[in-house]
N, C-alpha and C positions, 0 to 999 in steps of 0.2 A: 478743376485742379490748377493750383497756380504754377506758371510758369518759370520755372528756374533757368536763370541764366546764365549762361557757360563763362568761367574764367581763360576759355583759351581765345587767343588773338586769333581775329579773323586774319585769311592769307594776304591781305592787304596790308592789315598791320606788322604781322609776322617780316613783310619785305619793308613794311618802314625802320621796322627795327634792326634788320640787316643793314639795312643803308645807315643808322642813327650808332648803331650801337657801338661804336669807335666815337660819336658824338662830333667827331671833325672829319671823319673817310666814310670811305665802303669800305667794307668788311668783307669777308667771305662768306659765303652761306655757310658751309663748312669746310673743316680743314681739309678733306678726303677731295673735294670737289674744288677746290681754291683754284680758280683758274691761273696762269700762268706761271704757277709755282711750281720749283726742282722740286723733286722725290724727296731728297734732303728737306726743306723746308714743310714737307708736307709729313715728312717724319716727328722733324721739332714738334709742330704743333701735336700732333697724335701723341708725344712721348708724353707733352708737356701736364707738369700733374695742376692742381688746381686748387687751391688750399685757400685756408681765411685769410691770411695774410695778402695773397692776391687778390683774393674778390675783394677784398676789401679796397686796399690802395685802388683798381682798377676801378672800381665804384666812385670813389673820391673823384678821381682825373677824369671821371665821366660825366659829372656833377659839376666839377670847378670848369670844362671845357664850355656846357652849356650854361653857365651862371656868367661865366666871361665872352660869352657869343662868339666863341672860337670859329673862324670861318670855315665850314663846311667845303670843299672844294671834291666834287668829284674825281676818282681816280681814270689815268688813263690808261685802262689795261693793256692795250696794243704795246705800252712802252713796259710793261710788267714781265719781268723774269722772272722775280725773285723777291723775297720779304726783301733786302736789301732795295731795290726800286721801290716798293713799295714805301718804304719808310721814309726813303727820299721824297717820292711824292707827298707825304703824309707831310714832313718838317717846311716841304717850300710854301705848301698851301697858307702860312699862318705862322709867324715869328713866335709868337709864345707856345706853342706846340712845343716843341726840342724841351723848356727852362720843365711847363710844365709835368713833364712825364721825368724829367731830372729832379724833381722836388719829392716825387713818390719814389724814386728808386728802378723809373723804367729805362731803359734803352729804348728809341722806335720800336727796334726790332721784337724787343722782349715784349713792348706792350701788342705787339701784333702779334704775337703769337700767343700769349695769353685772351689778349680778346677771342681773336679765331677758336681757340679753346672750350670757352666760354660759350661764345654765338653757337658753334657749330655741336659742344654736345646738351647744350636748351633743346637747340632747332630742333635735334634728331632724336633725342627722348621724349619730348613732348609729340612730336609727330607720330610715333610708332607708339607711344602710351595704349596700353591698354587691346593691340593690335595683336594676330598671331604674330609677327612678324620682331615683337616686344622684345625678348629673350636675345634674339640672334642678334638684332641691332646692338644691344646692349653689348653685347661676344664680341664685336667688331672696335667698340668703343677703350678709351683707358680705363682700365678696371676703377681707380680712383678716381676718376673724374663723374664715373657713371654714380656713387659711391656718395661723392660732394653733390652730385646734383639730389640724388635721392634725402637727401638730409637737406639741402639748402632748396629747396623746389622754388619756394614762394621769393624769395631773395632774388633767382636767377631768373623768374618768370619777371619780376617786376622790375629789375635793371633793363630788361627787351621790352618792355611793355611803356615804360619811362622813354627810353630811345625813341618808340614809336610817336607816342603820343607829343613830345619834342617836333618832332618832323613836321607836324600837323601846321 
């Protein structure tokens, strides 16, 4: 019997793509779990919905960051409150960061909370896929975003899987 090989990222890549998948930060695993972040921020990203028009531009600026070797700069969580710190961290790392997320119509902060969006309801659909646990995860999630991912699968898998294979 020939062997078929699994399209899901091993958890090795799964964490290169969390670290990749901003293409210039760390990211959050997911919104729910984003360390350092107020309730409020951890709201935004949860509220935040997730539509073509964002995957798309976010796609673009994740594309043009790696095609311009945008410098990747680790975040330093100890100094993290809030998306606000964070985006600060994100803009000091790399002067063209700020123009380029102003060329697609992001703020920092917009594009961090649409990433986090993004990364964290992949992570956590793909993880529980297929699982008992499938249903309730999805319950917890933004109904629209659980919605975009089920329609957009392959598109969200391979923007994480691009990030990863980047990091390489």
């Amino acid at each position: 019997m020939p062997r078929v090989e699994s399209t899901r990222l091993s958890p090795r890549h799964w964490f290169f793509a969390c670290l990749c998948a901003l293409a210039f930060l760390l990211p959050a695993m997911a919104a729910a779990q984003a360390p350092g972040l107020s309730a409020a921020d951890r709201a935004d990203i949860q509220a935040f919905t997730i539509n073509n028009d964002v995957f798309q531009r976010l796609s673009t600026v994740m594309t043009q960051a790696r095609a311009m070797h945008v410098k990747r700069s680790p975040l330093d969580m100890s100094k993290v409150h809030s998306l606000a710190d964070m985006a600060q961290q994100m803009v000091a790392s790399d002067p063209r960061i700020k123009p380029l997320l102003a060329k697609y119509g992001f703020t920092p902060r917009q594009f961090l909370v649409a990433n986090m969006a993004v990364v964290g309801t992949t992570i956590t659909l793909d993880h529980f896929a297929g699982t008992p646990q499938e249903k309730a995860v999805e319950g917890q999630l933004n109904p629209a975003n659980v919605a975009f991912y089920k329609a957009h699968k392959a598109q969200m898998d391979a923007l994480l899987h691009s990030a990863a294979t980047s990091a390489k």
